[in-house]
NUTIBA-281064 format. One record per residue: residue in one letter; x, y, z of N, C-alpha, C in turn. Coordinates in steps of 0.05 Angstrom, whole numbers, plus 5000, padded with zeros to 4 digits. Atoms other than C-alpha are relative to their C-alpha. Layout:
ATOM   type     nX     nY     nZ    caX    caY    caZ     cX     cY     cZ
ATOM      A      X      Y      Z      X      Y      Z      X      Y      Z
...
This chain:
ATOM   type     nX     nY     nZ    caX    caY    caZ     cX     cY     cZ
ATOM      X   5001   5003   5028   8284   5673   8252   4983   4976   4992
ATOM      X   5004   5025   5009   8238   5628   8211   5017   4982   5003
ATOM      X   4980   5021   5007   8295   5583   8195   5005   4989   5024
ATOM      X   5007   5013   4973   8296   5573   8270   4976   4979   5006
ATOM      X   5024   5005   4981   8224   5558   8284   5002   4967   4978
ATOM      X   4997   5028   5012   8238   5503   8219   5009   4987   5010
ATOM      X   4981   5028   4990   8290   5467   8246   4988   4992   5027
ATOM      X   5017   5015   4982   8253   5462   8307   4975   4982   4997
ATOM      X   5025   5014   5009   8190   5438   8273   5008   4974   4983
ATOM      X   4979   5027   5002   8243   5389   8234   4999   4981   5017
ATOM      X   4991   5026   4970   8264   5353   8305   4981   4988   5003
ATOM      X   5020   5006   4993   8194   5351   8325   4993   4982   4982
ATOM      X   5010   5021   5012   8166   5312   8264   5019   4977   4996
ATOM      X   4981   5023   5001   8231   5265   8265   5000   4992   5031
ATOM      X   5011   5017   4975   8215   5249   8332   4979   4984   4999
ATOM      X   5023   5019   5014   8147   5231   8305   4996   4982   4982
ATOM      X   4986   5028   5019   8177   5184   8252   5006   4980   5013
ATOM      X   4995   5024   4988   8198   5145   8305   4979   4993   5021
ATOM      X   5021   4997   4981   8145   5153   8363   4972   4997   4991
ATOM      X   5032   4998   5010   8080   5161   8324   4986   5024   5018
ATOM      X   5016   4980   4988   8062   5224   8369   5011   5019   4999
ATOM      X   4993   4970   4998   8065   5297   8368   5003   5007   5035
ATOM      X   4997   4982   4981   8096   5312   8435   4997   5014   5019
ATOM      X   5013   4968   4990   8073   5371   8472   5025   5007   5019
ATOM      X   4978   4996   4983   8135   5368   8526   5020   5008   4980
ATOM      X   4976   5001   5020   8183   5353   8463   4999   5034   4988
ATOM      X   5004   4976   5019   8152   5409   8424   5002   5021   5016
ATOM      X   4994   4980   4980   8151   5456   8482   5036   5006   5008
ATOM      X   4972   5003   4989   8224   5439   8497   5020   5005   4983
ATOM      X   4989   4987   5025   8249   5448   8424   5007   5024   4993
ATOM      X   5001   4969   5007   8219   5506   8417   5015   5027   5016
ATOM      X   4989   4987   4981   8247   5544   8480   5020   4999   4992
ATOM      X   4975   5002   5009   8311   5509   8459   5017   5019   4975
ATOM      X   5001   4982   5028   8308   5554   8391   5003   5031   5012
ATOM      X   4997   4978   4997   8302   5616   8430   4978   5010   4978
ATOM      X   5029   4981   5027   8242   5641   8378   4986   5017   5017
ATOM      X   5013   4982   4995   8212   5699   8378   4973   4995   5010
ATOM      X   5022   5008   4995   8147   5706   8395   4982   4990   4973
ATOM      X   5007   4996   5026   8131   5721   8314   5013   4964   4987
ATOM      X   4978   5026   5019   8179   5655   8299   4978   4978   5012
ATOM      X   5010   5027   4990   8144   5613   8349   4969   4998   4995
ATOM      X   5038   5013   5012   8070   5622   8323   5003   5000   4966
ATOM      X   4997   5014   5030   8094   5609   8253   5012   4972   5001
ATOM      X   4994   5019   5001   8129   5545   8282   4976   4983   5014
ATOM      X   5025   5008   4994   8063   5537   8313   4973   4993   4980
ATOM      X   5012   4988   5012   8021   5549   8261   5014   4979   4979
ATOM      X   4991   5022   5012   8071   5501   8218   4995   4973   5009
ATOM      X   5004   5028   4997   8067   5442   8255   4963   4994   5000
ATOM      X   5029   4998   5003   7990   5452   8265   4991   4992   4973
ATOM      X   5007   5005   5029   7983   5449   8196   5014   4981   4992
ATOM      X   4988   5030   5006   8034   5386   8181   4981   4974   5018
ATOM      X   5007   5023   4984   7998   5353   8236   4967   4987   4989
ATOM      X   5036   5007   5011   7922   5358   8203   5002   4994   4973
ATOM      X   5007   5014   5019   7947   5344   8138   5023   4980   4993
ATOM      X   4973   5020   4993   8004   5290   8152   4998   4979   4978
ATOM      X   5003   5022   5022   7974   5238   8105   5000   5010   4977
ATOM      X   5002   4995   5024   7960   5282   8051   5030   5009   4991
ATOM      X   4974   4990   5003   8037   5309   8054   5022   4975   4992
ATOM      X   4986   5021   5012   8065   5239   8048   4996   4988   4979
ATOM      X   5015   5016   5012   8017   5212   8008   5017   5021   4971
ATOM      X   4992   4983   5020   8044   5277   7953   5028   4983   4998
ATOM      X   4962   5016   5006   8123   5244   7970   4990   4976   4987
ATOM      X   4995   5023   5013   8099   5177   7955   4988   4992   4976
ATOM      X   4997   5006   5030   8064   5192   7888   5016   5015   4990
ATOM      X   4983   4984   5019   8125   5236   7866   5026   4985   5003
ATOM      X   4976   5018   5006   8182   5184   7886   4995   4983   4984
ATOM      X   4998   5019   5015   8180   5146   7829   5011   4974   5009
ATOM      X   4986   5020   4988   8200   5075   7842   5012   4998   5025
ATOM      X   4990   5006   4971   8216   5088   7918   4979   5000   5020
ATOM      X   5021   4996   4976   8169   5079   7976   5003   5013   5030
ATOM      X   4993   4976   4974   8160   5120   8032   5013   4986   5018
ATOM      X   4987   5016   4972   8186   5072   8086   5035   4993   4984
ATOM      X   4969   4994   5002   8257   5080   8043   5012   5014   5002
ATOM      X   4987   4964   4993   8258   5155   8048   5022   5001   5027
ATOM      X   4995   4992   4975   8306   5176   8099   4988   5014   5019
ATOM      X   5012   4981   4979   8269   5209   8157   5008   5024   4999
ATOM      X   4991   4962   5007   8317   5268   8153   4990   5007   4976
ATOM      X   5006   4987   5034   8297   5276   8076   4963   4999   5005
ATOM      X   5024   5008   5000   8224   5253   8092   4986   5026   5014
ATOM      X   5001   4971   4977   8225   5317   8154   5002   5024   4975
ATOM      X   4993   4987   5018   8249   5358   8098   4979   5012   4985
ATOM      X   5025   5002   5027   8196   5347   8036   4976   5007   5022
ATOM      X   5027   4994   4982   8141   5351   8099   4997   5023   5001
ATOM      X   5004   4977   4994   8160   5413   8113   4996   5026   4982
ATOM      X   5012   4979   5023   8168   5446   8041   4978   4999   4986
ATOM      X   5031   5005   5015   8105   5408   8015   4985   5025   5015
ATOM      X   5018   4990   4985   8072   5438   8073   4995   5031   4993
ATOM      X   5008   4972   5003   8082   5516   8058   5000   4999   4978
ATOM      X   5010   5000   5032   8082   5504   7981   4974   4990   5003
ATOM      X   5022   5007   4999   8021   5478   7999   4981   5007   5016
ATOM      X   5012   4987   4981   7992   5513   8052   4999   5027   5005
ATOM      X   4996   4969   4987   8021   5574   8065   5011   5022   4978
ATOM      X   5004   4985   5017   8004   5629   8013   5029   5023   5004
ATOM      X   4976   4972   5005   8059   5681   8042   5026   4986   5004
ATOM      X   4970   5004   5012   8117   5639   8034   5012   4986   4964
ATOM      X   5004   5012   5028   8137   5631   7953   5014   4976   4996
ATOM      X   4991   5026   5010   8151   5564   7933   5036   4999   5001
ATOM      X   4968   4998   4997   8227   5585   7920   5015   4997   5027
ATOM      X   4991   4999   4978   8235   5598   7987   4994   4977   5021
ATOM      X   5009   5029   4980   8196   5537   8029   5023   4979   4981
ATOM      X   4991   5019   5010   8239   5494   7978   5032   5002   5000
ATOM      X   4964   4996   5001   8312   5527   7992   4997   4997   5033
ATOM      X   4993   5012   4970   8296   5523   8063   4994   4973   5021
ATOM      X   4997   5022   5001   8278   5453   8060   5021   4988   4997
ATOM      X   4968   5012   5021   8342   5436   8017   5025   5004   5029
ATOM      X   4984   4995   4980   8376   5473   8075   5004   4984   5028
ATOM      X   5003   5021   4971   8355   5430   8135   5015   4971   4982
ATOM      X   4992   5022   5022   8365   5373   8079   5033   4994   5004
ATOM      X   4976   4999   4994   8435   5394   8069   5014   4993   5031
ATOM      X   4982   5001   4985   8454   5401   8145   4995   4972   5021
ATOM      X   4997   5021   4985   8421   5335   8170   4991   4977   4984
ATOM      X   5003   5027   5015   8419   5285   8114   5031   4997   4980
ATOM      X   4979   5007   5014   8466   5261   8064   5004   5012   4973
ATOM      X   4993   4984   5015   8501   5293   8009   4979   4987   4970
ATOM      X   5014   5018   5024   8456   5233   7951   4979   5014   5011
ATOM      X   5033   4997   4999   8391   5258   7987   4992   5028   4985
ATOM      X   4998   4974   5009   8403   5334   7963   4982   4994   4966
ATOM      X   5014   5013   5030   8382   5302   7887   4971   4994   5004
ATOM      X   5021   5015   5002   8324   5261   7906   4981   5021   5017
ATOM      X   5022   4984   4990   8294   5315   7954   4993   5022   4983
ATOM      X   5009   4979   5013   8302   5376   7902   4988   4986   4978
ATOM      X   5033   5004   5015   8267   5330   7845   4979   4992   5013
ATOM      X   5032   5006   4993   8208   5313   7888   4989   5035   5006
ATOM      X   5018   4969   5006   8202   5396   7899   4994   5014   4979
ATOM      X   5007   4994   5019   8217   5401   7825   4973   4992   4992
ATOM      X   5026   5013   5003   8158   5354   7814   4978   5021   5013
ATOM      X   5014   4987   4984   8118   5390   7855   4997   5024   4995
ATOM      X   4997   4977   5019   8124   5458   7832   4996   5002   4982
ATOM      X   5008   5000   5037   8120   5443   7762   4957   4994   5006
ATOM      X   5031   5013   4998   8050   5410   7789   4984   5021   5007
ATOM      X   5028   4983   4992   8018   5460   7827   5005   5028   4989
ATOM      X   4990   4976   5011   8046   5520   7782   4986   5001   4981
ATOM      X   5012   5008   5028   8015   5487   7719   4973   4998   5007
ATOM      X   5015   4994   4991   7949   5486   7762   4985   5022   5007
ATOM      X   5016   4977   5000   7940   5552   7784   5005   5018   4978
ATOM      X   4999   4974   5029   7953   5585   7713   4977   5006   4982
């Protein structure tokens, strides 16, 4: 299941919050760990690939939409989160915004704190309103 190949692509970039590197053992070892399909694991391939080439521009979106907070206050779990729904609201044409941003909320929900649930769905509200009012 997608929702697999996320939470594996989750671990991976919260390993990279603390490490500064993408892996290749970790990410190999995740992924196996997930059991993914073949279809799951080149969309979790194909996700991180794409978080990894545009990593600055994906934070750089969190840290002009937190108002008054800076990125180095984000929690890492909420920070993993917003990376990952920026990324297919932003990247990836066949998943609709509704959905990269409930299955963000969802990782959100099961490895951050019940206050982050607020602060991560307005930075997707933000965000959505932004690039919705763009392509009209």
């Amino acid at each position: 299941m997608r929702k697999d190949a996320r939470e594996a692509v989750f671990k991976v970039i919260y390993a990279y919050n603390f490490t500064g590197e993408f892996e290749e053992d970790l990410t190999e070892s995740l992924f196996d760990s997930a059991n993914l399909s073949v279809a799951d694991k080149d969309f979790a391939n194909r996700l991180l690939n794409t978080i990894k080439e545009n990593y600055q521009s994906l934070t750089k979106i969190i840290s002009d939409l937190a108002v008054n907070y800076m990125l180095e206050r984000v929690y890492p779990t909420d920070k993993c989160a917003l990376i990952i729904g920026l990324c297919e609201m932003t990247y990836f044409d066949d998943v609709p915004n509704i959905v990269a941003i409930d299955e963000a909320l969802s990782l959100c929900k099961k490895y951050s704190t019940e206050k982050s649930l607020a602060f991560v769905n307005g930075i997707f509200a933000k965000y959505k309103t932004m690039i919705e009012s763009t392509t009209v």
